[in-house]
C-alpha positions in Angstrom: -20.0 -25.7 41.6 -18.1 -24.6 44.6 -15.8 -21.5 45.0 -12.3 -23.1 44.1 -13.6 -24.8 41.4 -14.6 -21.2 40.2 -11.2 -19.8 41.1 -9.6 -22.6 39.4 -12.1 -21.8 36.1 -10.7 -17.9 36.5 -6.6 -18.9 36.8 -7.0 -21.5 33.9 -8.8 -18.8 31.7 -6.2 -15.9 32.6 -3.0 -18.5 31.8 -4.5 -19.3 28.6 -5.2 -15.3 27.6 -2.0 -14.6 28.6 -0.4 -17.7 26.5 -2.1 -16.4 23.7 -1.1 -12.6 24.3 2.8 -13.6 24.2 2.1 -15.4 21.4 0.6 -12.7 19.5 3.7 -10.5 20.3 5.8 -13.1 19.2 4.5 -13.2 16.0 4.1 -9.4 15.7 7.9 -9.1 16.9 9.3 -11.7 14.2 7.0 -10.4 11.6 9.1 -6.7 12.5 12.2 -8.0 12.3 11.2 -10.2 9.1 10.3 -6.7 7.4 13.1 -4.7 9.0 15.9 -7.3 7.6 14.4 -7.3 4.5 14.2 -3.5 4.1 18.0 -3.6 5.5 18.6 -5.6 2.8 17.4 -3.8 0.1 19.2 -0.4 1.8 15.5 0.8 2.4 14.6 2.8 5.3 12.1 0.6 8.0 9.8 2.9 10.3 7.5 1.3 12.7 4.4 3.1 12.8 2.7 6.4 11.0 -0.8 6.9 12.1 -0.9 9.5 8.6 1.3 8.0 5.9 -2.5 6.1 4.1 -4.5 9.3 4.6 -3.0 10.1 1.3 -5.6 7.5 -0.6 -9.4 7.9 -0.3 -9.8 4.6 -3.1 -9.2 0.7 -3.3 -8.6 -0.7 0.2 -8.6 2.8 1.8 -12.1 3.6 1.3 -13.3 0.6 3.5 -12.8 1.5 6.6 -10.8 4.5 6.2 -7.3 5.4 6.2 -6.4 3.0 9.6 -2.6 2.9 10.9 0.8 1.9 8.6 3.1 -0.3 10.3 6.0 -1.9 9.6 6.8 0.6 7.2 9.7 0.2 4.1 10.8 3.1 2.0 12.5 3.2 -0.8 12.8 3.1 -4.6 13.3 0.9 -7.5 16.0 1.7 -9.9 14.7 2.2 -13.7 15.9 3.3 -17.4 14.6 6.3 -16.7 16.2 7.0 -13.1 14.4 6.0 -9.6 10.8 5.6 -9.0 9.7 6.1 -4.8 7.8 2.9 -3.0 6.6 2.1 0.0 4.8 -1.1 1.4 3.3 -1.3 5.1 0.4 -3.2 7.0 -2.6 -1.3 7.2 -4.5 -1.9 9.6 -8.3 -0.9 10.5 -9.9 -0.9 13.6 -6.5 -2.4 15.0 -6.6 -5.6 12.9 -4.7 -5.9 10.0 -6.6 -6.0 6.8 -3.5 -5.8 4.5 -0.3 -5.1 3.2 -0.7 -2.3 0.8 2.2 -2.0 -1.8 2.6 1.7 -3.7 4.4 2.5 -6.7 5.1 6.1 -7.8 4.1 7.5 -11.3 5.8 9.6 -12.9 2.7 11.1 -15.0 -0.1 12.7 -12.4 -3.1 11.0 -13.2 -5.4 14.0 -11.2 -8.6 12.7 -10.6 -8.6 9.9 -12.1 -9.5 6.4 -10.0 -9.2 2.8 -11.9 -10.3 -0.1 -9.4 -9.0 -3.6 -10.6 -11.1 -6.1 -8.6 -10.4 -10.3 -9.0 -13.8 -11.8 -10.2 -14.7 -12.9 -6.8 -14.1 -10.2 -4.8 -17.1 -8.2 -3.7 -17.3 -4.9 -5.9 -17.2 -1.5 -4.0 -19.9 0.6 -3.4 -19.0 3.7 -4.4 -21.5 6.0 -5.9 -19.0 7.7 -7.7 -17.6 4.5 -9.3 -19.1 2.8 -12.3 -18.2 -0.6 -13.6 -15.5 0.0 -17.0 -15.0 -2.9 -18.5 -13.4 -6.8 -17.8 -10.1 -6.2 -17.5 -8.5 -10.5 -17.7 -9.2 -12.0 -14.3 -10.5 -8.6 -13.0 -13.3 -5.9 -13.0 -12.3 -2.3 -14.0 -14.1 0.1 -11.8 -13.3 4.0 -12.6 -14.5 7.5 -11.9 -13.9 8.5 -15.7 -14.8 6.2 -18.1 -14.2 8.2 -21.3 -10.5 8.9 -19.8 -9.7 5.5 -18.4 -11.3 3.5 -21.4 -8.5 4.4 -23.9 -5.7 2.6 -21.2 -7.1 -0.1 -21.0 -4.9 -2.0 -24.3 -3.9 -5.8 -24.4 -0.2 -4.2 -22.8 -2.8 -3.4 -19.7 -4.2 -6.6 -20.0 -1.2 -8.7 -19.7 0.0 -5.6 -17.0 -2.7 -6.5 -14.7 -2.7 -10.8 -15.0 1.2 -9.9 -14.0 -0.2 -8.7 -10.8 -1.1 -12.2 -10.0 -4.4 -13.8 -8.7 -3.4 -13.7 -4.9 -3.8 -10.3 -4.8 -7.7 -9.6 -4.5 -7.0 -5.4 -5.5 -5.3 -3.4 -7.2 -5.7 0.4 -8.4 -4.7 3.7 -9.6 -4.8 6.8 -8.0 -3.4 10.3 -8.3 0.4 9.7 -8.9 0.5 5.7 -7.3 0.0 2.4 -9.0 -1.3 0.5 -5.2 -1.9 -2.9 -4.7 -3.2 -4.7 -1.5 -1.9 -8.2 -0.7 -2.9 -10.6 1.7 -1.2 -10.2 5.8 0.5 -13.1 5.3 2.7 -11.9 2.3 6.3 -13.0 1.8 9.3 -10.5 1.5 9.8 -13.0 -2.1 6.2 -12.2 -2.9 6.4 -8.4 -2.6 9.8 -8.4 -4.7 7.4 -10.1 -7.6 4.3 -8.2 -6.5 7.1 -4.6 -6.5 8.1 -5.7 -10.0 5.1 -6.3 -11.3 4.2 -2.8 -10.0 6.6 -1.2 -11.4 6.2 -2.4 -15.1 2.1 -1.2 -14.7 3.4 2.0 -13.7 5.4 2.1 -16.9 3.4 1.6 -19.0 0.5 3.5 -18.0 2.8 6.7 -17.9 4.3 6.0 -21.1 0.9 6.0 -22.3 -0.3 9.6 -20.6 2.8 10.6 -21.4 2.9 10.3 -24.9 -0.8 11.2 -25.3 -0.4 14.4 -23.7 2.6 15.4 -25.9 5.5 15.8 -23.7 8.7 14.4 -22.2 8.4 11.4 -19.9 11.8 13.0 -18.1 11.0 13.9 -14.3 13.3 15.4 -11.6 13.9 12.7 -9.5 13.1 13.0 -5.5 15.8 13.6 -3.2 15.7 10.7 -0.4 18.1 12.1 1.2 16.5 15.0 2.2 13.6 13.8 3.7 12.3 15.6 6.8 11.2 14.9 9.7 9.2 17.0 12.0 7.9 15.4 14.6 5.5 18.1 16.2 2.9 17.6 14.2 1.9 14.5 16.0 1.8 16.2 19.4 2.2 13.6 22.2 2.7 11.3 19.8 6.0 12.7 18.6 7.7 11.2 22.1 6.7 7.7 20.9 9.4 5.8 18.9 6.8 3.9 17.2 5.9 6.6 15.4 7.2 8.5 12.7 6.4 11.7 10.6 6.6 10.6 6.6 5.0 14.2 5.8 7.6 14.6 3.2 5.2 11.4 1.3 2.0 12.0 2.5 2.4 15.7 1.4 3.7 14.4 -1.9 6.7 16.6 -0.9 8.3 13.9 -3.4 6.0 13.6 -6.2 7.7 13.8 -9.9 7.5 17.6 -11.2 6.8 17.4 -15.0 
């Protein structure tokens, strides 16, 4: 081929990448403002980016490719008999590509140690040495790190708990004082309102039952959301940027329920 046939290859192949590019942003940019207006709507707070706010988990969709980057951030909480219970829901992503949108309900009951994996039936199953296989749990399979402790929660209540989380979401688990769930990228704000229910009634149950097995109160001192702080110097250059933000009041389970 001659040389402007070449150059005309090159100019054709850089329009196209950057037709694609602004594309990409385009969507990236409509999915943020999707997220923002519906966090405005709920009265939630919306935070861009926090390059620490998954560190927190080690299990479920964290332990495959490690903790990654939360964007698009929502806090907030849900409103119960029993007062207000913290949540957040972000896109994780890994390696810069998003794997998921992770959706976290506060306990009220620590659970310590304590990991429960609830994988859909096709779903490849971790490989965690330190996880063992539980039990069928409906349309999933229970992995845990304490089977004699994790065995007696899982009653017909869990059961129909866990179907409610719905068979478009390929994981959900339970670790330290979160009920977590990971839903496709493609999630609708309507989804996550049903997925943030369902959530919600899991975590209920599961501390009603530690609760009342351990003998006390299910009463917590509620976390103060308005109080939240933000210090921005532990990100270093980072702090500047206004994609970021510091949640180290959550990651540092500054908000966690106090028994």
């Amino acid at each position: 081929m001659t040389a402007w046939v070449w150059f005309l290859i090159a100019g054709l192949s850089a329009a196209a990448g950057s037709v694609l590019l602004a594309l990409d942003h385009g969507r990236r940019s409509a999915h943020r403002r999707e997220r923002r207006r519906w966090a405005g709507l709920r009265g939630w707070r919306f935070v861009p980016a926090d390059p620490e706010l998954a560190d927190r988990w080690r299990h479920g969709a964290i332990a495959d490719g490690g903790a990654g980057m939360a964007r698009n951030i929502v806090i907030g909480s849900l409103f119960t008999p029993l007062g207000r219970r913290a949540v957040q829901i972000f896109d994780h992503e890994q390696d810069g590509e998003l794997s998921h949108v992770l959706v976290a309900v506060q306990r009220r009951a620590h659970a310590g140690q304590l990991v429960v994996e609830l994988w859909l039936h096709d779903e490849p199953l971790p490989r965690d040495p330190g996880l063992v296989m539980l039990c069928n749990v409906g349309d999933r399979v229970a992995m845990t790190n304490e089977p004699n402790r994790a065995r007696p929660l899982v009653t017909p209540e869990f059961v129909l708990a866990t179907d409610a989380v719905g068979g478009d979401i390929p994981l959900a688990w339970l670790e330290q004082d979160w009920v977590l769930a990971a839903a496709p990228s493609g999630v609708t704000p309507g989804r996550l309102e049903r997925l943030l229910r369902a959530l919600d009634e899991f975590a209920e149950l599961l501390d009603a039952s530690e609760l009342d097995a351990a003998g006390y109160d299910a009463g917590f001192e509620e976390p103060d959301f308005e109080q939240t702080r933000f210090d921005q110097t532990q990100f270093g250059d980072a702090a500047e940027d206004p994609e970021f933000a510091d949640l180290s009041g959550w990651t540092n389970n500054e908000f966690s329920p106090r028994r």
